[in-house]
Steps between C-alpha positions, in 0.01 A plus 500: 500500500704382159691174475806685460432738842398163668851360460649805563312512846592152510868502462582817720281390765748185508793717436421734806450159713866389349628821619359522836606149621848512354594843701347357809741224457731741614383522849375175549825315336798345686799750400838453551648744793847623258263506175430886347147567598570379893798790453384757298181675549206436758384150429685354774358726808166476359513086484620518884118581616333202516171617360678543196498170442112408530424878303716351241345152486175690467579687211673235348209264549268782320747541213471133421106486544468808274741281257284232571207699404659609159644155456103373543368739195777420305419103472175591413554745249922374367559769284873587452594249749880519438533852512306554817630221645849603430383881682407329807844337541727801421458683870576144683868517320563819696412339866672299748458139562112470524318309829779269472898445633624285213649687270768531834570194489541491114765771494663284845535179329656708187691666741619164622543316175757818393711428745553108480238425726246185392173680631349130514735426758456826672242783631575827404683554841831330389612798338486867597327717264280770448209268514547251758303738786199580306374167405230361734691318756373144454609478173882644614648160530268278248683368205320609190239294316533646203662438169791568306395737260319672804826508677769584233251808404492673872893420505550722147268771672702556746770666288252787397463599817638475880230704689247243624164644374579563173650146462178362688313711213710356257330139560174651350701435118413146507131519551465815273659276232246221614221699488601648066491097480232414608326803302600254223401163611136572711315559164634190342367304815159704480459433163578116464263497784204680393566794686482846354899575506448879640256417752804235615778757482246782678415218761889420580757807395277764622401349848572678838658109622747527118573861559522544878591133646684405195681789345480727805625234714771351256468153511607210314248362450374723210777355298470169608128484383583728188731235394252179545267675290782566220603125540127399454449750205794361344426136561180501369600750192841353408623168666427363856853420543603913431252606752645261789826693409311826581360302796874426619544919518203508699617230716838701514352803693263285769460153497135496483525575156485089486138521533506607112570138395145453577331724236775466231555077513075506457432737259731404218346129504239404285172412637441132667854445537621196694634504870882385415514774230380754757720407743794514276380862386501636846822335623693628180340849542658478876794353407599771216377751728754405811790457258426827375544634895773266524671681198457819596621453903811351354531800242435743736741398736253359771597097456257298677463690811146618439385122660562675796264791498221292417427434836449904532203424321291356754311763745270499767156648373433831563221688641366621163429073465152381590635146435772541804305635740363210660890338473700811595645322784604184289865394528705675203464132334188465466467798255786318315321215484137664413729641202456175303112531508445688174850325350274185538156743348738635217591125400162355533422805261740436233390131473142539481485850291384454182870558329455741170219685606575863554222552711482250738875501568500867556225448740678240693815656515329792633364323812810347530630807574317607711491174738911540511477867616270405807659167540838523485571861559519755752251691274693843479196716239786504234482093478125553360679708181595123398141419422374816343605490160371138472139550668456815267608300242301220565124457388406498884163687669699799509257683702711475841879613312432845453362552874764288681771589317423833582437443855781340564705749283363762785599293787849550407640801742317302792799282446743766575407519870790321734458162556202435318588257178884400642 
């Protein structure tokens, strides 16, 4: 078989696995009861037999392995990479909130912010909307955690539409944006790091965990990370004090976009710098970085209330966490408590990483990462999207990404079965 048959094989296969687990979506989904497909058509007598459900999670889970599969050949052989990658997402823009009930409580908190409503002093519940059933019910009377530009966003969606699935689909914009950025800024991270820059972007755009978890699913989080990569592409090429403005965006649509000072303070001092001069690098990068949030809350209209959804933040684990199974019956705070574990990892990081070198701080930040997702979250799959662009990226063993991200891409419509990850 040709090289240019090979990719063709290549990117249908992964097209056809695209395809298959966004229209299972449909019947494996949360939908709104008033929303068009639940009213028009067959969808909603077909989703009332409960085998449905588990044929649905089936197919869904062999749409993503046959992505996966697609996904594998493609890091090995990154031809095209943008193109192919950019195939792959186009049938997840056309289904419903994938393996996950956020983007319901994105539209809800818009829904509340349009009409007065502070959602960080409020769950969803305060006001009646077209939303405010859908949403899981734990999360009905949480104030939100996230930030202003997060917020402010979902409120200006909610004059396109009123019927609550297409506003729920709506809340896919951000991370499609996210993901066009971060088409930009993974190659400059390969490449200052040794790493061949379309293996990186084959290794992170094109995975079934990007493209199922992350766009599918509509978090955040893909702009949150898509951001601290800007801000560190930008620090490093430009000024560090212009990329801790790009790191106060980040910050503005989830607070963890904080752990960005990290990378950015390091890399843009020169080798064998002293301790005070570190320190005063990575409280200024924090410092510009939370006046930039501060800015933008006040702009916005938001004020200083956000201090009160920060205590949204804090989860028990959940199920999907090895780390909080032996603890799962732990008082609520302990888990608070274990938070400040790899806050305590991340600064003993930044003061003994070698500052300047690309490598080595990449490397670090990377395992970083990865100690705050077990540690101090609930470990929804989505929360490993913050590490992937910086461990392919990073001149690790790379052996293990390609499987695990993969894996754990696939493990996604497990995590639409009741009661499992909430």
């Amino acid at each position: 078989m040709t090289a240019p048959s090979t990719h063709r094989g290549i990117l249908l296969r992964g097209l056809l696995g695209s395809a298959i687990t966004a229209a299972a979506g449909w019947f494996l989904s949360t939908l709104p009861i008033g929303s068009w497909p639940m009213t028009h058509g067959p969808l909603a007598q077909w989703r009332t037999h409960t085998w449905v459900l588990g044929l649905a999670i089936a197919v869904a889970i062999g749409g993503l392995l046959l992505l996966g599969w697609a996904w594998w050949d493609l890091v090995r052989r990154p031809e095209r990479v943008r193109l192919t990658s950019f195939l792959w997402l186009l049938p997840f823009l056309a289904a419903p909130p994938l393996f996950s009930e956020d983007a319901y409580i994105y539209a809800g908190e818009g829904w509340l912010a349009r009409h007065g409503v502070s959602p960080y002093l409020h769950g969803i519940n305060a006001v009646a909307g077209p939303i405010s059933n859908v949403a899981n019910h734990q999360w009905r009377q949480t104030p939100s955690p996230y930030g202003p530009i997060h917020l402010k966003f979902a409120e200006w969606l909610t004059y396109v539409s009123h019927d609550p699935l297409v506003l729920a689909m709506l809340q896919r914009l951000p991370a499609i944006a996210a993901w066009g950025i971060m088409l930009w800024a993974v190659p400059r991270l390969a490449r200052r790091g040794g790493v061949d820059p379309d293996r990186a972007i084959a290794l992170v755009m094109a995975s079934p965990l990007m493209l199922g978890t992350g766009i599918g699913g509509e978090h955040n989080d893909v702009l949150v990370w898509a951001l601290i990569a800007v801000a560190i592409v930008v620090a490093v090429e430009r000024h560090w004090a212009l990329g801790a403005l790009v790191l106060g965006l980040a910050v503005s649509v989830k607070v963890t976009g904080l752990l960005g000072v990290f990378p950015i303070a390091l890399l843009t001092l020169t080798p064998g710098v002293r301790l005070p001069a570190r320190l005063l690098r990575l409280a200024l990068t924090g410092l510009i970085a939370a006046a930039v949030m501060a800015v933008v809350s006040f702009t916005l209209g938001f004020g200083t209330d956000w201090i009160h959804g920060l205590s949204s933040a804090f989860d028990r684990p959940s199920p999907l966490n090895p780390v909080g199974w032996p603890l799962f019956w732990a008082p609520d705070g302990f888990f608070k408590a274990l938070a400040v574990v790899p806050l305590v990892i991340g600064v003993v990081a930044a003061l003994r990483t070698r500052a300047g070198e690309w490598r080595c701080v990449l490397i670090r930040f990377t395992w970083v990462l990865v100690a705050f997702v077990f540690l101090a979250t609930p470990l929804r799959l989505w929360y490993l999207l913050w590490i992937a662009p910086f461990a392919a990226s990073a001149p690790l063993r790379r052996r293990w990404i390609v499987p695990a991200i993969g894996f754990i891409g696939a493990l996604a419509p497990v995590t639409a079965i009741p009661g499992l990850t909430r």
